[in-house]
C-alpha positions as CSV (number, residue, x, y, z in Angstrom):
1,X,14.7,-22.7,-15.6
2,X,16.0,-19.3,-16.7
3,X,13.0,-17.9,-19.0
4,X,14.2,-16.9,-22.6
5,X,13.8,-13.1,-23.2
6,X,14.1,-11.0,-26.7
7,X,17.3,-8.8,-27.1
8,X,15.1,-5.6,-27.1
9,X,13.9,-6.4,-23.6
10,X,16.9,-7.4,-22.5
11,X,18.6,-3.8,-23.9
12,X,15.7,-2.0,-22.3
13,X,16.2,-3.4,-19.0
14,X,20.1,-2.9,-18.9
15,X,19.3,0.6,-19.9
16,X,16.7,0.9,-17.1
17,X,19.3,-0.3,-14.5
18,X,21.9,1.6,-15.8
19,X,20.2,5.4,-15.9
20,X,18.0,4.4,-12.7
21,X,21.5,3.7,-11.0
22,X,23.0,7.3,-12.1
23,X,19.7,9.1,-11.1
24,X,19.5,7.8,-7.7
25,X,23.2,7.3,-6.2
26,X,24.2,10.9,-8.1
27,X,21.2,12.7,-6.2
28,X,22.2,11.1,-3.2
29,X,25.7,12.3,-3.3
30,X,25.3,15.3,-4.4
31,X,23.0,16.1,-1.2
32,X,25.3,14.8,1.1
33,X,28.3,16.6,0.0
34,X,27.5,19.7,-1.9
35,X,23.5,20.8,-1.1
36,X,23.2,19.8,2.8
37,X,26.9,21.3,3.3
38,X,26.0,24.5,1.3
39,X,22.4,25.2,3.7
40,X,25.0,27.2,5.9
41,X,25.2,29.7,3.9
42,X,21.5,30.7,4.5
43,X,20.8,32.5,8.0
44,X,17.8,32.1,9.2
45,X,17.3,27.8,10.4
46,X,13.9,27.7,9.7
47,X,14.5,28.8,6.0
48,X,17.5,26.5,6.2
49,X,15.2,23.4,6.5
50,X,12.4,24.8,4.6
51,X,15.0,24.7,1.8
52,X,16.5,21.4,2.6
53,X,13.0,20.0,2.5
54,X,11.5,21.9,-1.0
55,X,14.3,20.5,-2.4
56,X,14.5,16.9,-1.3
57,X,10.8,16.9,-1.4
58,X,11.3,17.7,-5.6
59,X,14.0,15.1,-6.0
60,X,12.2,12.5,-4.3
61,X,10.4,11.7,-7.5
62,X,13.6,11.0,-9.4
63,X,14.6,9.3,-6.7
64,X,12.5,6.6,-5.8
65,X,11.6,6.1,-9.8
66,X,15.9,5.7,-10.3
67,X,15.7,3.4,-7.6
68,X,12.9,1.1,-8.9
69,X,14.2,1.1,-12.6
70,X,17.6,-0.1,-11.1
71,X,15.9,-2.7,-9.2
72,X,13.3,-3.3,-12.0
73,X,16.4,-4.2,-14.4
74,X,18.6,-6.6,-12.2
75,X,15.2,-8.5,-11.0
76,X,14.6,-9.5,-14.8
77,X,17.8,-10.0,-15.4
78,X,18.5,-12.2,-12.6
79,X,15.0,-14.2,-14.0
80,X,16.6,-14.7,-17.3
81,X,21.1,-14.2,-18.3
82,X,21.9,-13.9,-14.9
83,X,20.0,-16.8,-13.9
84,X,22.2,-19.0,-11.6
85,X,22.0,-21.7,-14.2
86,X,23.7,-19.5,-16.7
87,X,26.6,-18.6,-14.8
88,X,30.3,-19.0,-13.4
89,X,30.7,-19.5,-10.0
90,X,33.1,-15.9,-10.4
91,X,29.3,-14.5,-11.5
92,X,27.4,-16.0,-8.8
93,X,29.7,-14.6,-6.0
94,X,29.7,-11.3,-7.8
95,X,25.4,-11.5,-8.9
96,X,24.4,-12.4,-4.9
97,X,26.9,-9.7,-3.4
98,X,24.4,-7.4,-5.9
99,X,21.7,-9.1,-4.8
100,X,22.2,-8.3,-1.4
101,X,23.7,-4.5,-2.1
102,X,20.1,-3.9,-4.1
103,X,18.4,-4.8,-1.7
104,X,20.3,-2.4,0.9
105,X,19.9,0.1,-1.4
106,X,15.9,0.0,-2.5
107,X,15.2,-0.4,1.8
108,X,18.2,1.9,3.0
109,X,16.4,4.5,-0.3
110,X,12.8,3.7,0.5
111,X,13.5,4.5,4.4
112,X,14.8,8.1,3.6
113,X,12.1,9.1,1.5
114,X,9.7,8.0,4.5
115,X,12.0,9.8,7.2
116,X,12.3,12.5,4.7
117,X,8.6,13.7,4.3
118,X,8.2,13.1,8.0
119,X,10.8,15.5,8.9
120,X,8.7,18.3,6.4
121,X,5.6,17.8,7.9
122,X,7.1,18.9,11.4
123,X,6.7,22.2,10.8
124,X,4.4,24.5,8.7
125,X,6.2,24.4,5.0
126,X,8.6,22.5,5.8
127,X,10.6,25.0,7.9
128,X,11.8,22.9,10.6
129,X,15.2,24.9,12.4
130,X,18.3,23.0,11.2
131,X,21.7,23.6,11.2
132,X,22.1,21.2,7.4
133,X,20.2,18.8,6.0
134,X,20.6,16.1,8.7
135,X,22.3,17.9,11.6
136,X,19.8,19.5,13.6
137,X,20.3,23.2,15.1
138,X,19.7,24.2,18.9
139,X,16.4,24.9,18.8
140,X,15.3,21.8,16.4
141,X,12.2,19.9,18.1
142,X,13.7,16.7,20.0
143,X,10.9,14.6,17.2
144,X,12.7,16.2,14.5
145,X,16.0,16.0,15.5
146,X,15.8,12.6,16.1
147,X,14.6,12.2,12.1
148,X,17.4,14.1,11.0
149,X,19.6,12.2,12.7
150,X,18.2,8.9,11.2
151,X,18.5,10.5,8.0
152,X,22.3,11.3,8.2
153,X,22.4,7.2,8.7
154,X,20.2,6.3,6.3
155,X,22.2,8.4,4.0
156,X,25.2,6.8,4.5
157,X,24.4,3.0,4.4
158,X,22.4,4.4,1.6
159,X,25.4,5.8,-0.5
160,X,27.7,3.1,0.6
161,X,26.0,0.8,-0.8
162,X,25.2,2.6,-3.7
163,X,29.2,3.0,-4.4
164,X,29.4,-0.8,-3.5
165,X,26.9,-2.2,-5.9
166,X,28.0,0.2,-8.7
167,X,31.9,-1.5,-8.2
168,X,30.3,-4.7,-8.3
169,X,28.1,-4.2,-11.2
170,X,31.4,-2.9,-12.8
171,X,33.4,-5.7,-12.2
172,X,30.4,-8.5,-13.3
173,X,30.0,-6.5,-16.4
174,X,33.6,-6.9,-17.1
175,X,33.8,-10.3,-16.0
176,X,31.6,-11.3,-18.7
177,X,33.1,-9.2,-21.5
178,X,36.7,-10.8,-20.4
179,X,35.1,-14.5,-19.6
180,X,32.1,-14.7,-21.4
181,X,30.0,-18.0,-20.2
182,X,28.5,-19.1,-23.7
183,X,25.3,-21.0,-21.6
184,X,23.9,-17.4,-21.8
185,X,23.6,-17.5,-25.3
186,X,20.5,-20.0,-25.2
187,X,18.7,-17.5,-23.3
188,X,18.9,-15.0,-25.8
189,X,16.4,-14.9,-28.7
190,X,18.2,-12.8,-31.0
191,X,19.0,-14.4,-34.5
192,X,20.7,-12.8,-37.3
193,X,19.8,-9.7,-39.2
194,X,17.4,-8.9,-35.9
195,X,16.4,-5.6,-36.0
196,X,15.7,-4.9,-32.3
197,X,14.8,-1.6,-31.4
198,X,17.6,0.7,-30.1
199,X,17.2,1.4,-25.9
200,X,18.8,4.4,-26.2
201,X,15.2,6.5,-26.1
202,X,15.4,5.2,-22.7
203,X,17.5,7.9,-20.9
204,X,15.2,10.8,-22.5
205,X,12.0,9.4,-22.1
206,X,12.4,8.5,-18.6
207,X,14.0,12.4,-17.9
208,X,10.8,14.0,-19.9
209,X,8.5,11.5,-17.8
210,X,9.8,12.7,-14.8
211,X,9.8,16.1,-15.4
212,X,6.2,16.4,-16.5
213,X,5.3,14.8,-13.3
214,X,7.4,17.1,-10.9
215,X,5.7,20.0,-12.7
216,X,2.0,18.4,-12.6
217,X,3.1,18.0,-8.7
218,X,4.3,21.3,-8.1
219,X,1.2,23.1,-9.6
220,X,-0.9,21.0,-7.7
221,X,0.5,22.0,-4.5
């Protein structure tokens, strides 16, 4: 039985999903077409992946904490609105496609990061000879090579499904603003004159979080 929740968890959680979606699938997309691309215009291959690496290495934070608050915020919701119980059978189709998709995406994620930090500790600073971020130049050790290359895949499935759950989400947020199922409502524990606190200190928070930590990291090391 879908668990009743108040409307300032509920807020929070959207929120989470929502900025921990943008975070992750916009970091991944801008690596793959704009900073693995762009590594070309340094000469040298070792700097090349030493670059690649210092720089993935820095996002990976944001990266894995996106991909959890995403996760984070469809698993509660899917415990209490989204509940099969509470919805059409439009919503179900559309809630287990994301289902599936979020789960693609946190292992497909959690994968790279792995593969990623393996591929820096092949050489001394991270300066492994590459041609870009996950093709690998002539001289690029066979172990390494073969990590890149498992990266460029990763990366893909990674952003495809990324693209794909963000459509879905889309059209199952829609779908419920066009064809509202009013069986959600006795889930909800909002009454009138509720005074819930905004979610909108969400976005910042996490970003300052984040920040504090890649700089706490990066004079540790």
């Amino acid at each position: 039985m879908p668990m009743t929740v108040p409307d300032s968890f509920a807020y929070t959680a959207r929120a989470a999903h929502d900025v921990g979606l943008a975070a992750w699938l916009g970091g991944a997309m801008f690596g793959k077409f704009a900073h693995n691309p762009s590594l070309v215009r340094i000469t040298a291959h070792e700097e090349r992946g030493a670059v690649a690496n210092a720089a993935w290495n820095g996002y990976n934070v944001i990266n894995t904490a996106g991909l959890a608050a995403a996760a984070f915020g469809w698993g509660s919701s899917r415990l209490t609105e989204t509940a099969a119980a509470n919805l059409t059978s439009t919503e179900q189709a559309l809630s287990q496609a994301k289902d599936v998709l979020m789960g693609v995406s946190v292992a497909t994620g959690l994968l790279s990061s792995i593969q990623g930090a393996r591929l820096a500790k092949q050489a001394p600073d991270g300066a492994v000879p590459v041609e870009t971020g996950t093709v690998p130049a002539p001289e690029t050790p066979r172990t390494a090579a073969r990590i890149q290359r498992s990266l460029g895949v990763l990366g893909n499935l990674n952003i495809a499904a990324g693209v794909s759950l963000v459509a879905v989400n889309a059209v199952l947020a829609q779908t419920s603003h066009s064809h509202p199922a009013k069986r959600r409502a006795l889930t909800r524990s909002s009454t009138p004159g509720d005074s819930s606190t905004s979610p909108l200190w969400l976005a910042p928070a996490v970003t300052t979080v984040l920040a504090a930590v890649d700089e706490a990291r990066r004079r540790a090391s």
